[in-house]
N, C-alpha and C positions, 0 to 999 in steps of 0.2 A: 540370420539377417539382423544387424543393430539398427537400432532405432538412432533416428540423428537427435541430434541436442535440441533442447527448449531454446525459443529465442527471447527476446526481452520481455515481447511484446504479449508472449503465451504465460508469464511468469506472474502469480499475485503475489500480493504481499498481504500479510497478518499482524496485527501487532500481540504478541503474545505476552507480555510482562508490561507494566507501567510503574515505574519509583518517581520520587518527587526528583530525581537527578537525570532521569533516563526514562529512553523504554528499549526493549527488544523486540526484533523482526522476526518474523519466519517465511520462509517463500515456499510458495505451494502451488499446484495447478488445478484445473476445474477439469468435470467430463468434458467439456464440449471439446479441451485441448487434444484430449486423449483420442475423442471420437476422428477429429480432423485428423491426426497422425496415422490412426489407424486405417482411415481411407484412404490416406497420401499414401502407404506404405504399402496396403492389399488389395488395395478397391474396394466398392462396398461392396464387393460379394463375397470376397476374402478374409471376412472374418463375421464373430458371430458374440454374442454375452447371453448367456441366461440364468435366472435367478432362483433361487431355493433355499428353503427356511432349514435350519438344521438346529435344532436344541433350542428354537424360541429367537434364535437371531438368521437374518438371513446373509446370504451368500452368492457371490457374485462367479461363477467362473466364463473367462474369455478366452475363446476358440481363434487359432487365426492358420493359416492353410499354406501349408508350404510348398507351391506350385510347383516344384518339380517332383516331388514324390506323390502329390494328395494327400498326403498325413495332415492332420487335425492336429495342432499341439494346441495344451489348456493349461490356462493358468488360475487357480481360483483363490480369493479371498474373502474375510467377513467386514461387515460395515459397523460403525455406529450411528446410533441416533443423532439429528441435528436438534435442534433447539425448537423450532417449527415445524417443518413436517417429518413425523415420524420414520414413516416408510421409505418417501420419499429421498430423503436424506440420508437411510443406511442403503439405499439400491445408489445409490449416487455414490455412496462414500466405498461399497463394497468394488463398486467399477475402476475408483482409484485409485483404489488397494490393488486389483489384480493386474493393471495396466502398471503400474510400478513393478508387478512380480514378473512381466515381461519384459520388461526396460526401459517403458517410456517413461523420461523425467528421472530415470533415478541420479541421476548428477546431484540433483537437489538433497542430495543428503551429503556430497561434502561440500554445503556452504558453510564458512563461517557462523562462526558469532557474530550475530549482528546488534551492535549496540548502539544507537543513536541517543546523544548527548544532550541535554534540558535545552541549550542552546539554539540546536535545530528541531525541536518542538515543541509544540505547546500541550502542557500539559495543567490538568486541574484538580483540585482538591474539591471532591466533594463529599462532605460531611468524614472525615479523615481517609478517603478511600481515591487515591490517585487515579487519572482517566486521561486520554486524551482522544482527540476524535477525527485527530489530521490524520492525510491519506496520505499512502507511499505507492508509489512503481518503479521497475526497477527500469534505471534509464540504457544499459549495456551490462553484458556479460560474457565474459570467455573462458575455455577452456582449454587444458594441456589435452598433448598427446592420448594419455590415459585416461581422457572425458574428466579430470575433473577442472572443481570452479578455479580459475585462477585470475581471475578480474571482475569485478562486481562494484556496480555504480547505483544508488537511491537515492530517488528525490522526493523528497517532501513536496505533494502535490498542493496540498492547503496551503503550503509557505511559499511557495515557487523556489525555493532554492536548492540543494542538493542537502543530501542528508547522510550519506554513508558514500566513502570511494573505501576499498578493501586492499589499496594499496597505499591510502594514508592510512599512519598508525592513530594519529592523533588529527581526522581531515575537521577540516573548517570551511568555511566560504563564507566572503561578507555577504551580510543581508543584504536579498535582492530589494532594490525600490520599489516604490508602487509606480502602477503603471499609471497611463493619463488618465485614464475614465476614474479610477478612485481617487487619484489626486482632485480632479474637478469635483468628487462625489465630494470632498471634506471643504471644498471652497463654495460649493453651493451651499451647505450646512450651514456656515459660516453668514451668510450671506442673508439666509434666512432667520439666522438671531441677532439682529437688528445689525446686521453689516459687520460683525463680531472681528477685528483684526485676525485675521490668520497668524501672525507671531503666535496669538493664544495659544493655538497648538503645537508648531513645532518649535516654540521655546522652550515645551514641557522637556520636551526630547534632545537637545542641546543641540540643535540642526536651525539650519538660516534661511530655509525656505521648505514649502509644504514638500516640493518635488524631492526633499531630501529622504521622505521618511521613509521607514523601510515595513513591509508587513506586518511586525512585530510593534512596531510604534502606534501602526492604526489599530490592530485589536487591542492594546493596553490604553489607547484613548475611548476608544468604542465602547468603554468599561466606564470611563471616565468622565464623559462628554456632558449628560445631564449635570454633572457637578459644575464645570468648566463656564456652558453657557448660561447656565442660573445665574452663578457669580457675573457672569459679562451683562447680563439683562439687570442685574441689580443695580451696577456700576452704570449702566448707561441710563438708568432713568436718576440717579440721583443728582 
């Protein structure tokens, strides 16, 4: 019996690499994807996981019941440690290890390179050591006849914009605007430092009204702001 394909919605994303030009993705799944497929696929009395330490690392094997014969088939794998909980995290990681040695999810090993461009993220320097801390989901995905990935769409959640299509070689998308509530958020600011002209701001940006600005203009202000209305507080009392 094949396990049917991951949909968008069961897919995370990781960011695996950060350069001051880039970063790269990796898409991966959680138990709870694996657990829901496994119920969708055997019910929950059709299948079974239990765990066992072997050489100081434990071990995950998954049992699942082939109803027409009643044979048991198992698959087992070992976990590593997470960062947090010990145990927890290698009985978590061992489950996702063996549930791939059965088939669920394994598509996700011919995704692409995924490499999204400084452009569509933000990324930082701190103390020489690159970081960024925007979110990704993967917005669609499809696959050929032979289950692999052959269309694959990421959006940059922090930016609201798109961030990877897998059928541009070189994809781009203009910056999304800010939406109303942050637009007001920057004219109320404004408003607040002694009525401060809104030009102040999106002149910095070479745009002719707030509603121009796009995400990336309000976090590179956001950075900036206490300088901006200092000076505008200066200027308006002298």
């Amino acid at each position: 019996m094949a396990f049917r394909k991951l949909k968008a919605s069961e897919i995370d994303v990781r960011v695996a690499t950060v350069k001051e030009n880039g970063v790269s993705l990796l898409l991966y799944k959680d138990a709870r994807v694996d657990q829901n497929i496994l119920d969708e696929t055997f019910g929950i009395f059709g299948w079974q996981r239990t765990h066992q330490e072997i050489g100081g690392r434990l071990y995950c094997t998954v049992s699942v019941c082939n109803t027409e014969t009643g044979e048991w088939i198992c698959k087992q794998d070992v976990g590593t440690e997470s960062y947090t909980e010990k145990e927890k995290g290698q009985a978590s990681d061992s489950f996702k290890r063996a549930c791939f040695n059965l088939g669920i999810g394994r598509e996700l090993y011919t995704a692409p390179f995924i490499w999204i461009p400084s452009n569509n993220v933000q990324i930082k320097n701190q103390n020489g050591t690159y970081k960024t801390f925007d979110r990704f989901e993967v917005k669609s995905i499809g696959y050929d006849d032979e289950g692999n990935i052959n269309s694959l769409e990421i959006v940059n959640k922090t930016l609201a914009k798109m961030a990877y299509s897998m059928n541009e070689k070189h994809f781009e998308e203009k910056p999304m605007k800010l939406p109303k509530d942050r637009v007001e958020a920057l004219r109320n600011l404004c408003k607040k430092h002694n009525n401060m002209p809104e030009e102040r701001i999106y002149k910095l940006y070479g745009k002719k009204k707030l509603e121009d600005l796009t995400f990336a203009d309000r976090e590179d202000f956001l950075k900036k702001w206490e300088q901006v209305t200092e000076e505008w507080e200066n200027e308006s009392k002298a």
